[in-house]
N, C-alpha and C positions, 0 to 999 in steps of 0.2 A: 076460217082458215082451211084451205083445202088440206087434200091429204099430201101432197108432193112439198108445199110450203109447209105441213106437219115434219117431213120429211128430212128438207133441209136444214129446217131450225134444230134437230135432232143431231144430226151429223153434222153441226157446228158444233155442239156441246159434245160430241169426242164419239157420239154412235156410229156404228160402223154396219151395215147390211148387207149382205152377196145371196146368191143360192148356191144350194148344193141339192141336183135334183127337184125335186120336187116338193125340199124344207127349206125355208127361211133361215139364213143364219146371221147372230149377229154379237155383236162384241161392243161393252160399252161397260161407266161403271157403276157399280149394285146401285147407289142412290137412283141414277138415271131411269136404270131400268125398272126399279120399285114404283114409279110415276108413271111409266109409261107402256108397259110390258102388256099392259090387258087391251090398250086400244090398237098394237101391233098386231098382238092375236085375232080380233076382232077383223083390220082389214089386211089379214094375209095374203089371199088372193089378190086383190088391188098393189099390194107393194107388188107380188113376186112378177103381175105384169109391168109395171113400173122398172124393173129391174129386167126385167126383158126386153125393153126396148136399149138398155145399156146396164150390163153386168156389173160394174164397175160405178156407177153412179156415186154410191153412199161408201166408197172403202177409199183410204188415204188421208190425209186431215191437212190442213190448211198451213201454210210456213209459218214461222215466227215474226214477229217483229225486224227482230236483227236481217233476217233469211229473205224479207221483204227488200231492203236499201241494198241487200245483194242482190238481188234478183232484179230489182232496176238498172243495174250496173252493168248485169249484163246482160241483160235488155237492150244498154245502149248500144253495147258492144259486145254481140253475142259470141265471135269467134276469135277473142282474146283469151288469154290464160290469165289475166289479171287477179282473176280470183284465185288460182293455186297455189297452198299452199305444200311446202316441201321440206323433208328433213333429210338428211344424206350423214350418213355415220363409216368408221371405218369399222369392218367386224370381224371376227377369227378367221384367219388363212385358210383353216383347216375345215371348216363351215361344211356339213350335210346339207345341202341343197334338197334333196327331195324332205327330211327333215324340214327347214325350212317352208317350201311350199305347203308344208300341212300345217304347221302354226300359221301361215297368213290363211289359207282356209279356216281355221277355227275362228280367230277374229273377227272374220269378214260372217261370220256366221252369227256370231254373240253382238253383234252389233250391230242395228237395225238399220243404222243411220249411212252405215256402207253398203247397204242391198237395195239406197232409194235410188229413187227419180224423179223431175218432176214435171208434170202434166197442168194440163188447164181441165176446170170443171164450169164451163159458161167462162164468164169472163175472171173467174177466180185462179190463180196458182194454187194447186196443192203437190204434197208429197205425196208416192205409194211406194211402198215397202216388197220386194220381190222376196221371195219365198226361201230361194238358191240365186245366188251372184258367186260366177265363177273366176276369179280372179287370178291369174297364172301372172307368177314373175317371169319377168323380160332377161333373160341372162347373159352376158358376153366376155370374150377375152378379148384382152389385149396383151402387148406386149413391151415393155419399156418406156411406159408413161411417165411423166410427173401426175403427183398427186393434186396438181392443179388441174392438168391435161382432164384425170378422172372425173375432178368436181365437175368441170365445164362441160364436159361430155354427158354428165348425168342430172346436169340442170337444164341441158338443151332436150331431154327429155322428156324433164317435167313441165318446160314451158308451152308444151301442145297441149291445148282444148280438151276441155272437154264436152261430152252432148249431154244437157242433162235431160234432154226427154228420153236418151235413150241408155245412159248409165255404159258400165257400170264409171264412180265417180272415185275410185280410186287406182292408183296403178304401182308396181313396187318392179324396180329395176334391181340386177345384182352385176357386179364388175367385177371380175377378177384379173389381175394387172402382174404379168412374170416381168420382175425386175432383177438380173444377174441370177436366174435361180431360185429368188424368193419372192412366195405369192401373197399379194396386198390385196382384199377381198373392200368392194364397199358396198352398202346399202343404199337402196334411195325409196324414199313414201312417199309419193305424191296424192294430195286427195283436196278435193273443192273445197272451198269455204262453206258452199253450201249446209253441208254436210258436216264440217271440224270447225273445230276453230287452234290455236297452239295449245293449249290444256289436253286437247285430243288428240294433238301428236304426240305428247308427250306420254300420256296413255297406251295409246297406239305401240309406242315403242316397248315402252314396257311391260306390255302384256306380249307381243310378240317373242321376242326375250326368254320371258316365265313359260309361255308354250312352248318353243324348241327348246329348252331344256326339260323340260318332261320327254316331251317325243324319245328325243336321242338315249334319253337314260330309260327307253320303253317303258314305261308309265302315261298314261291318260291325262291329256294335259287339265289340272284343278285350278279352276281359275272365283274369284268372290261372286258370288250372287250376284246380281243384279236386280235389285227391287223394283227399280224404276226407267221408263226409256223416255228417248227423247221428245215420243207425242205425249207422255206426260207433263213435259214442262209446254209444252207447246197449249197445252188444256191449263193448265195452270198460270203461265203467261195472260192467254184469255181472258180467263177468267179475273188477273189481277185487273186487266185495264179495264174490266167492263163491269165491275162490283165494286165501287169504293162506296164502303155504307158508312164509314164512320161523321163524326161530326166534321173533321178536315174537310170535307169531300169538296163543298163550296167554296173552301183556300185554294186546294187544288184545280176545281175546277177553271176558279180565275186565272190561274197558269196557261190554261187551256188557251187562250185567248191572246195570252201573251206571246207561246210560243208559235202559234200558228200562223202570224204574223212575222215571227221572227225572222223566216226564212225572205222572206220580202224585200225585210227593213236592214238587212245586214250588206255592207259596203264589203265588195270583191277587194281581196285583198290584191294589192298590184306589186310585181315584182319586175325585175331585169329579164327581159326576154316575154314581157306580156303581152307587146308588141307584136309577137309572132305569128302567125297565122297560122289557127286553129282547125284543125281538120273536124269534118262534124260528124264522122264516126272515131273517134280516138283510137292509135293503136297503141297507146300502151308504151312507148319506148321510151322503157325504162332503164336505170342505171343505180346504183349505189355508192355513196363514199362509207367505207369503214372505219369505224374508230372504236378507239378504248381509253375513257379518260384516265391521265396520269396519275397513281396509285395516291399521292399526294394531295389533288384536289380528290379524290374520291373519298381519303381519310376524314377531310375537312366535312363533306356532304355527309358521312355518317356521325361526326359528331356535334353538328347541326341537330340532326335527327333526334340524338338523346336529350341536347338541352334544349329545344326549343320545341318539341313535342310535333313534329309534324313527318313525312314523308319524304325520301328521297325523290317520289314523282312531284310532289308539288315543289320542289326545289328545282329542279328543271323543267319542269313548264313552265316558272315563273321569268326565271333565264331565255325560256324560249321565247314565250311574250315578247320581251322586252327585245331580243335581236330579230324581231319581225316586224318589232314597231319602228326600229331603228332600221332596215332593208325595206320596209313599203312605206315610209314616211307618211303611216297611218297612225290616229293615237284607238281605235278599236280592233281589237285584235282576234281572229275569230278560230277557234282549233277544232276539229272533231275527234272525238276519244271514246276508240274502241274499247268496251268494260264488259267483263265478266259476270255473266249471272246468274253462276250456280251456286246459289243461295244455301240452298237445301243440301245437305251430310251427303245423304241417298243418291246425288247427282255427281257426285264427287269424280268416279267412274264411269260415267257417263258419256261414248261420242257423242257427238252434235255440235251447232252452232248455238253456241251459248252466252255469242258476244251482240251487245244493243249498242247503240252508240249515240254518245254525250255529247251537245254541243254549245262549249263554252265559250263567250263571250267578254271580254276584258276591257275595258279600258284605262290603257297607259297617259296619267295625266299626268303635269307638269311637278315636280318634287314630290313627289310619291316615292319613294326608299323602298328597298327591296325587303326588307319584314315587312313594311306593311302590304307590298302586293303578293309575300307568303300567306299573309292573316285575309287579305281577302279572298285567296285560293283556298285559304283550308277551310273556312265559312259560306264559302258560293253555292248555296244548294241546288242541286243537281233538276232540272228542270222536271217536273212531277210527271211521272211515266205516264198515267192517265193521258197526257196531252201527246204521248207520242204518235199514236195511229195519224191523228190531224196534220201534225207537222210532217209523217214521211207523205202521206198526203199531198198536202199541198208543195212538196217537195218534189212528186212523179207530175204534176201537172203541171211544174214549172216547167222539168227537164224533158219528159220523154214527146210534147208534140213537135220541140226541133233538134231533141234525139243531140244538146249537147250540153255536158257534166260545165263547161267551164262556165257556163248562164248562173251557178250554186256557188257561194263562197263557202257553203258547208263543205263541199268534193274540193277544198282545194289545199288544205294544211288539213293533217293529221298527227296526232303523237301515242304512240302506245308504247305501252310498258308489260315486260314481261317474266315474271322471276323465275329462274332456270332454276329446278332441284335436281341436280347430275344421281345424287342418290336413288332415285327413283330409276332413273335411266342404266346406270352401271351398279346393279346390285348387286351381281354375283362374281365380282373381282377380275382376276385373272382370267377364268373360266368361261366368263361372261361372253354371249356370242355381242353385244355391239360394246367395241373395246374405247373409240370414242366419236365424240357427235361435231361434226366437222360445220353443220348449218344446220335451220332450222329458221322457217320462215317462208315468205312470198318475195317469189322472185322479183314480181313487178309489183306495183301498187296502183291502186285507182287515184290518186291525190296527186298534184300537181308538186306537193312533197310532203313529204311525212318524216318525223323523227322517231323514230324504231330506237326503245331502248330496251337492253336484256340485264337481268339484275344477276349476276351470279356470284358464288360464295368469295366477297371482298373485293366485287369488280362489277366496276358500270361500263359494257358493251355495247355495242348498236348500230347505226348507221342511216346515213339520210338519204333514203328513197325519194329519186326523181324524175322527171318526167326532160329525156334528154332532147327532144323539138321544143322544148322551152327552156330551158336553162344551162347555161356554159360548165362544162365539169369544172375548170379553173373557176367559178363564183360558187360552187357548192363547196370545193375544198376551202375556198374564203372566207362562207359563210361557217361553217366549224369552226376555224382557227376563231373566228371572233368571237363563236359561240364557248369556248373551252376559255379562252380570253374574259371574256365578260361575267362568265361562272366565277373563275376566277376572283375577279373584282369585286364582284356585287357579294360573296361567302367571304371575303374579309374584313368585310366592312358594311355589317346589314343596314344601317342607320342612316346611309350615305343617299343620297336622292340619284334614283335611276338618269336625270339632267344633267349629272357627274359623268357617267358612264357614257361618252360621245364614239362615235364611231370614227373620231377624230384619234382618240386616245385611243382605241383597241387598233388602228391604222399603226400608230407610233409603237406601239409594242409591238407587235405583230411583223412592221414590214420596218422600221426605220432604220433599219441598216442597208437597204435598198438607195438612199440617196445621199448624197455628199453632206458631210458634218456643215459644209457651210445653206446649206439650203433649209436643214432641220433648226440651225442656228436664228437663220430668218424668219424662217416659221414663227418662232417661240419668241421672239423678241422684237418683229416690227411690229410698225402698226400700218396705217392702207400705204401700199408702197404702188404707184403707176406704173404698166406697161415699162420696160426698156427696150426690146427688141424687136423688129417686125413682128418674129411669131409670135410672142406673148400681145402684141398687138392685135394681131389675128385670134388668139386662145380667147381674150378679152372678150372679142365681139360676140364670139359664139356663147360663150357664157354669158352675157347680158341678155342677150335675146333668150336664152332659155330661161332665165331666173327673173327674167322682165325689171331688171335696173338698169341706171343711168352708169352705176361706175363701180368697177370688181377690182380689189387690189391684186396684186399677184400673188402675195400669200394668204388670202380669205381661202376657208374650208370650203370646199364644196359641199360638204355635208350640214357645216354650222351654219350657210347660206339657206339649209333647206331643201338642199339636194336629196336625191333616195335613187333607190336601182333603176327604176321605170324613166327618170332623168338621165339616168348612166346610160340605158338604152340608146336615148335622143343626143346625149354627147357623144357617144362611139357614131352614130349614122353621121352628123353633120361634120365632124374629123374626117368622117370617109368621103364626104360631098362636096367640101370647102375647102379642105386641104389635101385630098386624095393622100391619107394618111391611116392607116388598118390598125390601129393597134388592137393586141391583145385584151378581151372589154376586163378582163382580170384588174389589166395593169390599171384600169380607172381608177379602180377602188383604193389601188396604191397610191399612186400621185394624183391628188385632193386636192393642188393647187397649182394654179396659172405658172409658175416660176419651175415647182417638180415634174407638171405636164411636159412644160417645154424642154428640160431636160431630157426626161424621157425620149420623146422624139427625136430630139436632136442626136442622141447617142445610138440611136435603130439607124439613123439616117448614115452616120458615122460607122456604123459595122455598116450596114449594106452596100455603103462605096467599097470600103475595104475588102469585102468579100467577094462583088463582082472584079475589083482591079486583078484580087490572085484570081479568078477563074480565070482573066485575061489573059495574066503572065503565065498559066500553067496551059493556056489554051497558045500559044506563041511559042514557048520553050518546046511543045511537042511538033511542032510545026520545025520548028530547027533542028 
């Protein structure tokens, strides 16, 4: 082994070497150096020319796991903000600014993970650590905003880039807002994923917090020790996936094989608007629907939880599953779920990226009941970390030689879950400089959609993150209702086979007061009833050719036919081709049959005469 491949292999295991003049310096830990400390001394001179050719060689350490499927991300897409994430809070009126600016100096000081950047070492990313990162908040006034005006203003802030070869990777904006007289102060943190993850916001903030209240009450801000930093989990991380000595190791190993493959063998999940054409650098535009489940179905979800011993997330995942299998008229259902991995007490306080991600695979079969696709969620064991390096692997060598995320059914659904502790955040009451936390999250998302859920004291929040050049806002609010609909359903009656739960029946609750008693009447009570009118003549055809039969009644579901959204697509184009007819692709989802379709229509067609006639008459009466 040469000495520079000595070298390396050293500085994988967490050694760090520079000079200083004309001495070797280096930093590593005691074990390391007890092994190796005498052959260092030995070729000093050879490192320290080694180190002369590049000062920098052996100092920084290599990303995480997690900091890795980021760093592809945005690889693809380097000059997106997809990665930032952001909190924005309202804080005291009365707010010491220079105050202020010196608790974000202390932070950004105590915290390593806000002084990085990150470089290449040969073909390797690493992280390095700056010494001093000067971080000045952004300040401004306005004058008679809404409080929406302010969010919007100070989220169009956070959604600009950041460099990460060139830092720094946080930014903090403050707003001060005179309304009649009274001043509305707000905060905003933005900082890379690379770097945080929400655990670190949360941190973030309230250590923020604890340092301007020392300042102002001139006292030294006392903040907990810190035993451990983030290239410690990163050396420990390592070292888990590259040390399994126990007797498992052969179990695990054969995962290794399974999941590596996985990535391969897993079916793109297809949805409404898949059809779209893909740009093959993505920009991200993205959009959110917000929601808060009704206090009632949330009661239900927590007392699920008590007698049935499981998780309010595996409770709506399993929900989720089931209306993705129902919207992509898929029975494998494939999510990816950002998880927490700070294990360790010590890490508790810790910035960094601390999230890996998990990627579960389902299948929704025919009478499978909602306990039991509970009981297989809370038993699915977690594909064995040892095999993760392989799968993000084989994962960059799918995506990055055409550089496009939509090629990975892994980048395309996600769901994370996140429990809000407000205590942590508003600890010092009244007094408290951030008085309340208005967001907290990533503006955009890399995933084509993701369910964002926030757990807070007796309330499930969140909202579903989307990718708006592929998907209609009216089928994302659609998709909710049936999703709050179908929760519903499936938490009153665990035992009931998910084959109950039709997208026929979340239609009927959901929208059934949309068409005439007499149409929902025939629904429910015929049986194949032919064509009456030209256009159901015409709706008929178009629907045979898509569904490949001989004969469609007018009231057959489109869904119980075997319809799904990526169908809904191809019926919204050929309405627009055959019949030069646009509707709204929402309203598909509503009218599910040959008889309500043509209603539909016929009644658009019927305002639209009515509405040109009065532009007529008001365009002639002004003429008189």
């Amino acid at each position: 082994m040469s000495l520079r491949e000595f070298l390396d292999k050293l500085w994988l295991q967490g050694l760090e070497l520079w000079t200083e003049g004309e001495h070797l310096r280096f930093r590593g830990s005691s074990e390391l150096m007890s092994r190796h400390l005498d052959k260092l001394r030995e070729n000093k001179s050879e490192i320290l020319a080694i180190l002369a050719e590049d000062s920098q060689s052996y100092t920084g350490f290599p990303l995480s796991h997690g900091q890795r499927l980021i760093k592809l991300l945005h690889d693809i897409c380097p000059h997106s903000s997809v990665n930032n994430l952001v909190a924005i809070a309202k804080i005291r009126p009365s707010t010491d600014w220079d105050a202020l600016q010196q608790a974000v100096h202390v932070i950004v000081h105590r915290h390593e993970a806000l002084r990085s950047y990150i470089t290449q070492r040969e073909t390797l990313p690493i992280q390095r650590i700056k010494n001093v990162e000067e971080v000045l908040i952004n300040y401004r006034e306005v004058i008679g905003w809404s409080q929406q005006q302010v969010v919007e203003s100070l989220c169009v802030k956070a959604d600009e880039p950041f460099s990460l070869t060139d830092g720094p990777l946080v930014r903090v904006m403050c707003l001060q807002n005179c309304v009649q007289g009274f001043d509305y102060c707000y905060f905003m943190l933005c900082v890379h994923h690379m770097v945080a993850d929400l655990c670190s916001m949360e941190i973030l903030i309230s250590e923020i917090n604890r340092a301007y209240n020392y300042i102002v009450a001139g006292k030294q801000p006392t903040l907990a020790k810190l035993h451990l930093t983030y290239k410690d989990f990163v050396k420990a991380e390592d070292h888990k996936f590259h040390s399994y000595e126990d007797k498992s190791y052969e179990d695990k190993k054969g995962k290794v094989n399974e999941q590596k493959q996985l990535e391969h063998e897993m079916l793109s999940m297809g949805f409404a608007g898949d059809n779209n054409e893909r740009q093959a650098e993505p920009l991200f535009h993205g959009a959110s629907y917000e929601f808060e489940l009704p206090a009632a179905l949330t009661n239900t979800v927590y007392t699920l939880i008590e007698s049935k011993d499981i998780t309010p997330f595996n409770i709506l995942m399993s929900a989720f599953q089931v209306l993705l299998c129902h919207y992509s008229g898929q029975q494998d259902i494939v999510i990816t779920i950002p998880i927490d991995c700070r294990e360790r007490t010590k890490l508790k306080k810790v910035v960094g990226c601390f999230t890996n991600f998990e990627v579960v695979e389902e299948r929704i079969v025919q009478d499978m009941s909602f306990v039991e696709l509970l009981a297989r969620n809370k038993k699915k064991e977690r594909y064995a970390q040892v095999c993760y390096e392989d799968f993000l692997q084989a994962l960059c060598d799918k995506i990055m030689p055409v550089k496009d995320r939509s090629c990975s059914s892994v980048l395309r659904v996600a769901m994370s879950w996140h429990k809000l502790d407000d205590s942590t955040w508003l600890e010092g009451g009244a007094d408290n400089l951030f008085q309340e936390i208005l967001s907290i999250g990533q503006i955009r998302s890399p995933y084509d959609i993701a369910l964002n859920v926030v757990e807070g004291k007796n309330a499930l929040k969140g909202s579903l993150h989307y990718q708006t050049n592929i998907y209609d806002e009216n089928i994302i609010a659609q998709m909710y209702r049936y999703f709050e609909m179908l929760l519903s359903m499936a938490t009153a009656s665990l035992e009931q086979s998910m084959d109950n739960i039709t997208v026929k029946q979340l239609r009927e609750k959901c929208w059934g007061e949309m068409f005439s008693d007499k149409v929902l009447a025939a629904e429910k009570n015929s049986g194949s009833i032919a064509p009456r009118t030209p256009l159901e003549h015409r709706l008929a055809i178009i629907w045979q050719n898509l569904f490949k039969l001989d004969q469609i009644g007018v009231y057959d579901d489109f869904f119980e036919l075997g319809g799904h959204t990526v169908l809904i697509t191809q019926l919204h184009s050929q309405l627009k081709s055959a019949l030069a007819v646009e509707l709204p692709i929402h309203l598909l989802f509503k009218a599910t049959t040959i008889a309500s379709l043509a209603e539909v229509i016929t009644s658009m067609a019927c305002n639209n005469q009515s509405s040109e006639r009065g532009e007529v008459d008001a365009f002639e009466q002004g003429l008189l």
